[in-house]
N, C-alpha and C positions, 0 to 999 in steps of 0.2 A: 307645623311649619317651622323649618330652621330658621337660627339666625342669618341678621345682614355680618354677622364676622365670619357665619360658615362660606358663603357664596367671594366672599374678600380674599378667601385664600389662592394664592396661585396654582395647587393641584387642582383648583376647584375649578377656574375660569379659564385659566391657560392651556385648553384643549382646541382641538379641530373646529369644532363643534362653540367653543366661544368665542375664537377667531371668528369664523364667521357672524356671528351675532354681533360683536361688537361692529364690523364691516357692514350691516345690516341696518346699524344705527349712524354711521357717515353718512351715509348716502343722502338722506334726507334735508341731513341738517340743512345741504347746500339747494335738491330737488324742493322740496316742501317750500321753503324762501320764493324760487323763482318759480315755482306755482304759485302762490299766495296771491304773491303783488303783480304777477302775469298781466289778467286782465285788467286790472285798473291803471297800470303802470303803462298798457298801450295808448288805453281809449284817452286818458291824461295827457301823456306825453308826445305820444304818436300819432294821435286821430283816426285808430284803428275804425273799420267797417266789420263786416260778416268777412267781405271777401279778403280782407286783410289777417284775419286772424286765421283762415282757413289756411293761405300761405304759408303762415307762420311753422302753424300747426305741421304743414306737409313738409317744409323744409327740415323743422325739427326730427321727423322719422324717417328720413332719409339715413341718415347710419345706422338704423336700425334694418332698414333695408336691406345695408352691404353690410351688416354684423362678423357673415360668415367667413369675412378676410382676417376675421381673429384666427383663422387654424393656421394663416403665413404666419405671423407671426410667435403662435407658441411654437413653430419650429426651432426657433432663436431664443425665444422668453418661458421660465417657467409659468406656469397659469395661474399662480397666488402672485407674484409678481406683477404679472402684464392685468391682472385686475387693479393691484393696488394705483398701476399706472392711470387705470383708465377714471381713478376715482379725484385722482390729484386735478386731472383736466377736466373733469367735472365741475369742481370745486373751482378751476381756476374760472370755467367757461363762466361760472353764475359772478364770482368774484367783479368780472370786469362789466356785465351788465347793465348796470345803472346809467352808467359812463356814458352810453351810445343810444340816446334816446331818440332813434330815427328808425325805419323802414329796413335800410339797408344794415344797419349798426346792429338791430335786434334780428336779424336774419344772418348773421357772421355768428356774434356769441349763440346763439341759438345753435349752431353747428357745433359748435364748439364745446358746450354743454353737452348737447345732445349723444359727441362722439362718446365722450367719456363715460354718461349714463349706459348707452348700450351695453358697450363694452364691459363695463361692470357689471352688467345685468346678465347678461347671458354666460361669467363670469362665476358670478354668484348662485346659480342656478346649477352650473356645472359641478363644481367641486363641494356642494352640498349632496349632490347625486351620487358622489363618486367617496365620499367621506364618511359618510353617513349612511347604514345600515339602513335595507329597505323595509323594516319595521319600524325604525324611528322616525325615516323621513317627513313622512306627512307632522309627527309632532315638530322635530325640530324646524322646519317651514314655517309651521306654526309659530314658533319661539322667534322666527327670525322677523316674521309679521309681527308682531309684538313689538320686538326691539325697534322697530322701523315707527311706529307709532310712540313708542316712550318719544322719541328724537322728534318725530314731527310735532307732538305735542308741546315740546320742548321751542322750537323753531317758531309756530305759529305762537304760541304763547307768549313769546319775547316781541312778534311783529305787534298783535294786537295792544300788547303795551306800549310799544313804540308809537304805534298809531294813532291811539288813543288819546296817551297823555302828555306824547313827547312832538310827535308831528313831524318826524329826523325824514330829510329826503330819503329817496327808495337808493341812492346809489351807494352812502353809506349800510342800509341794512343787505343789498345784494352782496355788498365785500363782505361784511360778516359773514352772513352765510355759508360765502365760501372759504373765508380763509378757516372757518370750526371747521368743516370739513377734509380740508387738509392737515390741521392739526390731530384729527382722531385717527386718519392713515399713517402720521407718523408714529404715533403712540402703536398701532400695529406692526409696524415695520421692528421696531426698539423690544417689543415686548414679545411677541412668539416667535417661535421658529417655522422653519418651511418643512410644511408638512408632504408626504406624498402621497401621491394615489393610490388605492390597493389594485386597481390594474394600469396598466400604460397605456394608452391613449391613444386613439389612431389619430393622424395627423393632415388627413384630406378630407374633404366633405363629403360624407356619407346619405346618401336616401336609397330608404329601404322599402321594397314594396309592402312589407306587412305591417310599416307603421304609419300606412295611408291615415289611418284615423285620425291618430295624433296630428298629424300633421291640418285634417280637415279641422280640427277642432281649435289648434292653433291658428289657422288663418281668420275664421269665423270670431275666436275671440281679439283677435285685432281689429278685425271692423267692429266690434260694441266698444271695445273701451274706446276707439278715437270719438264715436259717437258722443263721450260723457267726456273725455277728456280735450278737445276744442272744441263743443258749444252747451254743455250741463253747465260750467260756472258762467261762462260769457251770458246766457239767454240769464242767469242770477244777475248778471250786472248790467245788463242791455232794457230789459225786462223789467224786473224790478228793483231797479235803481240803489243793486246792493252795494254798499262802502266797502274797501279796504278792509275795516275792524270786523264788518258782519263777514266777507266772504272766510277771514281769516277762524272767525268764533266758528263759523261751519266746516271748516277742514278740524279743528279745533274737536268740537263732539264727534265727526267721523273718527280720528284719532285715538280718543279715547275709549269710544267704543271697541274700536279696533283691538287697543290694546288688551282688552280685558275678552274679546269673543274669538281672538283669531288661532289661541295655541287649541280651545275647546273645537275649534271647529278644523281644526287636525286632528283632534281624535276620534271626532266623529267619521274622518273620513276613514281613519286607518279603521274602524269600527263598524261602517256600515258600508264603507268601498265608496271608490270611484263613481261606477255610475248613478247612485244613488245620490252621492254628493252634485252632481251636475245637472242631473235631470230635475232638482231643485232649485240650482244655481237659472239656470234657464225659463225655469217658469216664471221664477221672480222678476225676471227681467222683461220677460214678456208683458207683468204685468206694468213693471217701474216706466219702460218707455212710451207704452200706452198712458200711462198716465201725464206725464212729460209735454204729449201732443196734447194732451188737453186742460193743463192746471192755468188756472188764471187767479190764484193765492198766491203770495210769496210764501207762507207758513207752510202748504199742500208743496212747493217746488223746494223748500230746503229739508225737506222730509223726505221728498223722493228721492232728491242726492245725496239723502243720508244713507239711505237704503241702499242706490245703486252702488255706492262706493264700497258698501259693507259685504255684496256679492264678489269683490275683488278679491276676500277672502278664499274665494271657494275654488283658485285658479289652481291651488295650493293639488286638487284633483287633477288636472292636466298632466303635472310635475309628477306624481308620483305614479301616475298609470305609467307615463314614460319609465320610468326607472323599473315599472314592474314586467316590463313589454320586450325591454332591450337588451342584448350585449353590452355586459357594463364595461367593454372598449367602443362603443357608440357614444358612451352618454358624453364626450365634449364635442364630437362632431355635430350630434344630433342637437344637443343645448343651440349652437351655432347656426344649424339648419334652420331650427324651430325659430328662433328670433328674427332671422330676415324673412320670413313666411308668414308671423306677424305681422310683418311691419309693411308685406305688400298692400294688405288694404286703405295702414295706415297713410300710406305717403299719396294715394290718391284721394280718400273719400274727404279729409279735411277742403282740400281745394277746390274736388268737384263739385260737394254741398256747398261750401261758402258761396261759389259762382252760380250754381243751379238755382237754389233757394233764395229769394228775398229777405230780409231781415224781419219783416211782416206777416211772413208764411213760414217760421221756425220749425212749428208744429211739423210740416214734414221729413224735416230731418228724423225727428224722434220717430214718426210712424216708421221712417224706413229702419231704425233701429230695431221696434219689434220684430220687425220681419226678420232681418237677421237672427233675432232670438231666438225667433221660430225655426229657423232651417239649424240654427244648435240644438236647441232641444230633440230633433230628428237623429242627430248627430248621436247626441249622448245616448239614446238609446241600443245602440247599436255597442255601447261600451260591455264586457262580458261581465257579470259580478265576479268571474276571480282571472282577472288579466294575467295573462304569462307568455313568454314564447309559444309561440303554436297556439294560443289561444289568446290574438290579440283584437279581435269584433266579436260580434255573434253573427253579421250575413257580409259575405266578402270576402272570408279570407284563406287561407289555401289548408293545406293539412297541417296535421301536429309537425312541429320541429322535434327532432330527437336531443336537439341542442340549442342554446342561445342565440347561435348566428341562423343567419338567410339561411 
């Protein structure tokens, strides 16, 4: 193992490849915060219901919906730029949070957050695809999960102390949040330089009949995570009457787990492929949600969410069958594609569960979670163990390409 002076050196960290990771480790600082104290910060302040959160939940992925109007704008902005932008409004959306403890107050900054997270996300996704050799990818993914976990670890850590011993209202720790957040983009802005693509970009939205998969597999994993991501921690605080300090200790060991199984579980995939990583991913889940509908422990439901959360690891498959599938002049249209294609399930299924479902009948959220799991798992099957142009399914898809493009 080297030294911490080997890794301090500036040949050492001041690459593409560090840039990004340290970008990896912003994001949280300010997301992880306005995760944390989310749900307690409603039901406390706001007198949120199911159907209130489910709102919330859909207005927040709504830019993730309209993602793909990131490609007007890299017409005019370079794409490490117009990320770094989208992280500052991140940072600023969580910043002013506290502030506006109403209905209407946490559905503005919620947008406002929201824009700047997409934006960076399908940002960050892009220019790791395009940076980063497609042997490394899945490791450096991996390292970028990582770094995203030191920062959250870092963020929840600091809440739970606050919470605990200190008792600081939530709109002091939302400004923190965000203003670390914007201090670590500045530190990026002062410390590298702008790096370039090894291809140029196309600059309009692209879909491509032969990456029907990806794309099926992208919208499929938008509807699970919204499933875990507006009502897994709420059903922890609605349910079993978890505080602030416990939901935080639970993001907490997700975290650290994270940190330690996510670059492994990059090499597993560069190691054993794609579909194998998925068709694993899916069954877990199958079993996680099933369980979900039916735990009535709190020890059984902070176990389950430790689980589910640790399968977000395995999306890191997704990313890199893309990058192995495509014209690498696709991958920032497709990053773009791919994101609002997510986010179509997400901006409906929050609202239509929270409305559909009673606060007493939770459990069928979850059941319909599995089901989703199940129509992925069908999914991944269909992924080839050695993905490439011309050979991007095994039932579906047309002949060998002689080349990269359509």
């Amino acid at each position: 193992m080297k030294p911490l002076g080997h890794y301090l050196k500036p040949e050492v960290w001041r690459t593409p490849e560090g840039c990004l990771i340290i970008l990896s480790a912003a994001m949280p600082l300010a997301f992880a915060t306005w995760m944390s104290l989310l749900n307690n910060f409603v039901v406390e302040k706001a007198d949120f219901g199911l159907a209130e959160i489910g709102i919330l939940q859909s207005v927040r992925e709504i830019p993730g919906l309209l993602v793909v109007s990131a490609l007007l704008f890299l017409l005019f902005i370079k794409e490490r730029t117009f990320g770094l932008m989208a992280l500052i409004l991140l940072g600023v959306g969580v910043a002013v949070t506290g502030f506006y403890p109403s209905a209407f107050g946490l559905y503005v900054t919620t947008v406002i957050m929201s824009v700047g997270f997409h934006y960076y996300e399908t940002v960050q996704m892009s220019l790791t695809l395009q940076w980063v050799d497609k042997e490394r990818a899945p490791l450096s993914l991996g390292r970028q999960l990582s770094a995203r976990s030191i920062a959250s670890i870092i963020a929840y850590g600091m809440i739970w102390v606050i919470f605990t011993f200190f008792g600081l209202d939530y709109k002091w720790v939302y400004l923190a949040g965000g203003t670390m957040t914007i201090l670590l983009v500045l530190f990026v802005v002062l410390a590298f330089p702008s790096y370039q693509p090894k291809e140029v970009q196309h600059k309009k939205m692209i879909l491509r009949k032969r990456y029907w998969l990806f794309y099926a597999l992208t919208f499929m994993g938008g509807a699970r995570r919204q499933i875990f991501v507006a009502f897994a921690s709420f059903m922890m605080v609605v349910k079993f009457d978890f505080s602030v300090a416990e939901i935080t200790m639970l993001y907490l060991v997700n975290q650290a787990i994270n940190f330690w199984l996510a670059p492994k579980i990059g090499k597993f995939i560069s190691r054993w492929g794609e579909r194998r990583a998925l068709i694993f991913e899916y069954i877990g889940l199958i079993l996680v949600f099933s369980g979900y509908a039916l735990v009535a422990e709190a020890w059984i439901g902070a176990v389950l969410y430790i689980l589910d959360h640790l399968f977000f690891s395995f999306a890191i498959a997704q990313k890199s069958y893309l990058q192995k599938i495509a014209d690498p002049k696709d991958i920032a249209s497709t990053s773009g594609v791919s994101f609002s294609i997510n986010h179509i399930p997400a901006v409906f299924i929050p609202v239509l569960f929270g409305h559909a479902f009673p606060d007493e009948a939770m459990w069928m959220v979850f059941a319909a979670g599995a089901g989703m799991a199940v129509i992925s798992l069908i999914l991944a099957f269909n992924v080839p163990r050695d993905p490439r142009p011309g050979n991007e399914v095994v039932f579906g898809g047309s002949k060998p390409l002689p080349q990269a493009a359509e």
